[in-house]
N, C-alpha and C positions, 0 to 999 in steps of 0.2 A: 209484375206481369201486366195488371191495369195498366200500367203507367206508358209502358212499352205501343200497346195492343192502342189507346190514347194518341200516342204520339203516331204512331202511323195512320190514323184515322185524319187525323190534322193534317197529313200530308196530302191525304185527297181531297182537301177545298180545292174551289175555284184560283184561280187565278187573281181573278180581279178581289177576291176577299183579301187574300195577303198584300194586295194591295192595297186597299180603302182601308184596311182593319187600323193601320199605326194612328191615322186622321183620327178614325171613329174615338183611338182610347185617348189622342191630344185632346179632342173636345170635351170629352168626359171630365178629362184631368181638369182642366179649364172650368168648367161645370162646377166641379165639387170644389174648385177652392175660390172659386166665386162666388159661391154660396151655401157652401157646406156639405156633410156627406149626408145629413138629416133632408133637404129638401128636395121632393122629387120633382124633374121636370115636366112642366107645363107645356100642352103640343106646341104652344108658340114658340117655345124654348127647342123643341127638337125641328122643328121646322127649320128656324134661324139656323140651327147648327147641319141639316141637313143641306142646308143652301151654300154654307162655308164651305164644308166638306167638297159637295160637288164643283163648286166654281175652282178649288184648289186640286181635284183631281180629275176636270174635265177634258186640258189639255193631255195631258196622258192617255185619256181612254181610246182613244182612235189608233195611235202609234202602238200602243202596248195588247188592245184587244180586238182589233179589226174594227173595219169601218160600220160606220152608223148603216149604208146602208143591207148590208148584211146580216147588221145586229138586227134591222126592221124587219127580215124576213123570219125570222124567229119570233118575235116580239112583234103581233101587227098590231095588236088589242092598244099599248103603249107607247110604244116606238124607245126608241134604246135610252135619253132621257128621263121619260117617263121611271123606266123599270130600275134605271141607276138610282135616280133617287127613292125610286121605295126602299130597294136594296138597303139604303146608306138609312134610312128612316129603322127599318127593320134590326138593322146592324146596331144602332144607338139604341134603341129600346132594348135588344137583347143585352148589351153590355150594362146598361144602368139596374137593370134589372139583376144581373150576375151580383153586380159590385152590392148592392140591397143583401142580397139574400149571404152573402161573403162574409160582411159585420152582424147579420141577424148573431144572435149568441143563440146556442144552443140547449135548450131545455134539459133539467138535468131530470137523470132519472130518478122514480119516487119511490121510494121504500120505507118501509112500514117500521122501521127502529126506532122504537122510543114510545111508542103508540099504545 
């Protein structure tokens, strides 16, 4: 029932997430076997990769989500650049973060036999 109630939940992202999301988990992938799943990225690390990301799916964002300047009228604080790359910042920290806590082991419960 989770799983179901999950899976339609997913279905209401954005757009532009199931777009950016496949980039986000290549860099990730990229990430951990370039240096591991022990070390955690440093902002210059997410930056770089934030910059990747975006250069590799800026041509698309016009065609696939409407023009920049429409996105500005939504977004004046930013402008649609701007708030792309938090997005894809935001996205990479959330996933690094997931994949952490995915290998964390889980503490076993304590019980008093033998005591």
């Amino acid at each position: 029932m989770m799983d179901m109630e999950e899976e339609q939940m997913k279905m209401m992202y954005p757009k532009i997430y199931i777009f950016i999301m496949p980039y986000i988990k290549q860099h990730c992938d990229m990430h951990e076997h370039m240096h591991g799943t022990e070390k955690c990225p440093m902002m210059e690390d997410i930056e770089d990769m934030t910059d990747k990301v975006y250069n590799k799916v800026e041509a698309d964002l016009d065609g696939k989500f409407g023009s920049e300047d429409e996105e500005n009228m939504r977004l004046p604080r930013y402008g649609r650049r701007g708030a792309v790359r938090d997005l894809i910042s935001i996205l990479l920290l959330n996933e690094f973060i997931r994949r952490r806590r995915r290998r964390r082991p889980r503490p076993r419960p304590y019980n008093h036999y033998g005591y």
